[in-house]
Structures are given as structure tokens and as C-alpha cells.
N, C-alpha and C positions, 0 to 999 in steps of 0.2 A: 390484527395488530401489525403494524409498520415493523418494520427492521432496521438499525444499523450498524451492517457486516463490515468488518476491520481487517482486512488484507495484510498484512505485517509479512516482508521476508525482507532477502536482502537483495541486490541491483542482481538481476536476469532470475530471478526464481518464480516468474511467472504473474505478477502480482496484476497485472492490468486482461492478461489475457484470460488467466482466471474470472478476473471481474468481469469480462465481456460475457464470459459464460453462463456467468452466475445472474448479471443484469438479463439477458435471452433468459432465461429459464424463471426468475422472478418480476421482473418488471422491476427492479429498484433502480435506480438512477446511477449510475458510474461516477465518481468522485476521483480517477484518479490522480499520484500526488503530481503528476506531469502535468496537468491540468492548471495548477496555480504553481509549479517551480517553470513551465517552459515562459510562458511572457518574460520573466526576469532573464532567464538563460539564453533567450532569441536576440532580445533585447542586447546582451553582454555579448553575444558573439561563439556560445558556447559552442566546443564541437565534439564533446564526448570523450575524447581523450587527452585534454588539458586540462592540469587543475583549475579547480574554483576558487575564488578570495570566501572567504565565509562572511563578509557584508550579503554573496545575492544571495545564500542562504536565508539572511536575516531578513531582505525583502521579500523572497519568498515564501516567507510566514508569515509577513503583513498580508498579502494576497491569500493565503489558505486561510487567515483569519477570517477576510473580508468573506470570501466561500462558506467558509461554518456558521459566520452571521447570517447569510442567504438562508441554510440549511435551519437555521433556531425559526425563519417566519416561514420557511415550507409549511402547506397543509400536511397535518398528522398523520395523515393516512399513509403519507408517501413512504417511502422505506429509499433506504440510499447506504451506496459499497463505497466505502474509502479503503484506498492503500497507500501504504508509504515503508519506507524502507528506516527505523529503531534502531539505533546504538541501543549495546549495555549499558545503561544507566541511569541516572534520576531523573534527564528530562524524556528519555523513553516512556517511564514510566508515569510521567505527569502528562503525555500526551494521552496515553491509555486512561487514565482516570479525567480527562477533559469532555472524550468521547464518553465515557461513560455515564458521566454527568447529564451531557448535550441527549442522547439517547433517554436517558428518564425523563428528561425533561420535557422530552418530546411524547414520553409514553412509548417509545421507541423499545426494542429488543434488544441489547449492546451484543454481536456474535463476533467475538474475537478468533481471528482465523490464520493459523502461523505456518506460512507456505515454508520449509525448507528446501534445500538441494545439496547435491557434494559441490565443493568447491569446483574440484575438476568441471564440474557442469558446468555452472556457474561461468569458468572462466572459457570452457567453450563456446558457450550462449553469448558472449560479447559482442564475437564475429557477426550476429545477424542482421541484415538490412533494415528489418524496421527499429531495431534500436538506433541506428543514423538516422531516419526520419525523424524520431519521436526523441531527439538530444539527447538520448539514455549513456548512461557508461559505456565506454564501450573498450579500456584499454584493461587487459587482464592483470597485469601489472597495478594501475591505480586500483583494481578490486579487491586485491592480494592485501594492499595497504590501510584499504578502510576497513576489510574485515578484521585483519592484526589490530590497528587502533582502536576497534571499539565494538567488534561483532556484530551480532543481532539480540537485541532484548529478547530474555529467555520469555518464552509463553508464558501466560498467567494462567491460572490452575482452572478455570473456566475453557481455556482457547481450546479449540478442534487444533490439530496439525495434521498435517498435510505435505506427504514426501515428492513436489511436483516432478522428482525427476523420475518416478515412478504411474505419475498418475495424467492422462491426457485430461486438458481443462475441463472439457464437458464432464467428463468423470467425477472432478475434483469438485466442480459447480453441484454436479448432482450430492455429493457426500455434505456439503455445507448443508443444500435443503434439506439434506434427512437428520442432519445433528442439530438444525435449528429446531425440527417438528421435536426431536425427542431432550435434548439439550437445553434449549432455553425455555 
């Protein structure tokens, strides 16, 4: 049976490095959300520590649509990791029930996986080199803000959590494949 594992934290809690871990150890394909939000943000000029207008937001959902369309004619077999960073709220939660959906539909396994961290981390984890690479947040201030405005969507009563300031990726990789074999 195919898988598709759901990475959910919030900006520096690990969500892609985890996925590289977890892709090495299953073979599923890496989806993640920098994938379809960097074209918009490269494009715009982004640099990680200036606000965004929330139109490239809105482009960048055309582009992760266009991604999930890909993912609905993938051959079944495949299994594939997305991550993205959830507000509290309704469209949080209508993301999680999209995937869920796209997952049956595919005969797919839906493994909802909710990386936390302490803020403090969080906003130490900013400073790191490859979040300038890869256009990530990067000012601990703007992290402070988006957390206040709107958090992180609480897990769903299915999801594994996962404390990454506690747990090295491969570790973390390893706990997903043991809670898929006995979990899903």
C-alpha cells in the first residue's frame, strides 16, 4: 500500500529535513511546501525577512494545486511526503481533509505527522544558512508574529507528534515508519 505522510509544524520545526529522512528510509517522493511557494517567492524577490503581500500566497496555491493535480495521475503505488506550515483554523483544516480525500482516492494511507518545537528553538533555528538558500523565514521577529496571529493547527486525533527539538531527523523518520506499520 502507497502512503501519503503530512508533515505539518510551524516555519524552522524541521518539516523538510525530516521529509529528506523519511523520503531515504521509504522511497516516497518529497513534496515539500517550498517546492511550489519558492517559484512565486524567487520570482517576487523574496528574502526571508520581509513581509509577503498575501496575493504570492494566493499564487502559491495555484502552483501546489497544480502539484496535487500531478500527484491525483501519479501511478498508485507511489507513496509521497508533503509538508507545509497550518494556521489555527478552518482553512487549516480544510487543507487536512483535501489530503485526506486525494489519499483515498489514490488508495493511498493519509499519516498525519505534527512536528512541534519550543518557540525559543524555533526562533534560534532562523539563523541557519540553509534557510537563506531555500527563501525560508528567517527573521525571528516575523515568527513571533505569525505564531501570535494564528499558531499552528492543533493535530488531529489520528496524527503521530513529534517533539523535533528533542528528536534527530533520522530518529524522527524512523518513529513515522514504525507508527505507519502499527497506526495506519
Amino acid at each position: 500500500m502507497s502512503h501519503l505522510y503530512y508533515l505539518v509544524g510551524p516555519p524552522g520545526a524541521g518539516k523538510r529535513t525530516v521529509g529528506l529522512a523519511l523520503a531515504r528510509r521509504t522511497g516516497a517522493a518529497l513534496l515539500d511546501n517550498h517546492l511550489f511557494n519558492d517559484p512565486i517567492f524567487r520570482a517576487y524577490g523574496a528574502d526571508g525577512v520581509s513581509p509577503l503581500p498575501d496575493e504570492l500566497f494566493d499564487l502559491a496555491e495555484t502552483v501546489r494545486q497544480a502539484g496535487l493535480a500531478a500527484l491525483r495521475l501519479a501511478p498508485r503505488h507511489l507513496s509521497h511526503i508533503l509538508t507545509n506550515h497550518l494556521s489555527g483554523g478552518e482553512r487549516g483544516q480544510e487543507v487536512v481533509a483535501e489530503l485526506r480525500t486525494l489519499a483515498a482516492e489514490r488508495g493511498a494511507a493519509f499519516v498525519p505527522v505534527w512536528l512541534e518545537c519550543p518557540q525559543p528553538e524555533l526562533e534560534a533555528r532562523m539563523g541557519r544558512p540553509e534557510r537563506t538558500e531555500r527563501l525560508k523565514l528567517r527573521d525571528p521577529g516575523l515568527l513571533r508574529a505569525l505564531l501570535e496571529r494564528g499558531g499552528t493547527l492543533p493535530p488531529p486525533p489520528d496524527a503521530l507528534v513529534l517533539n523535533t527539538a528533542e528528536l534527530a531527523p533520522d530518529e524522527a523518520a524512523q518513529r513515522i515508519v514504525a507508527f505507519t506499520r502499527v497506526g495506519v
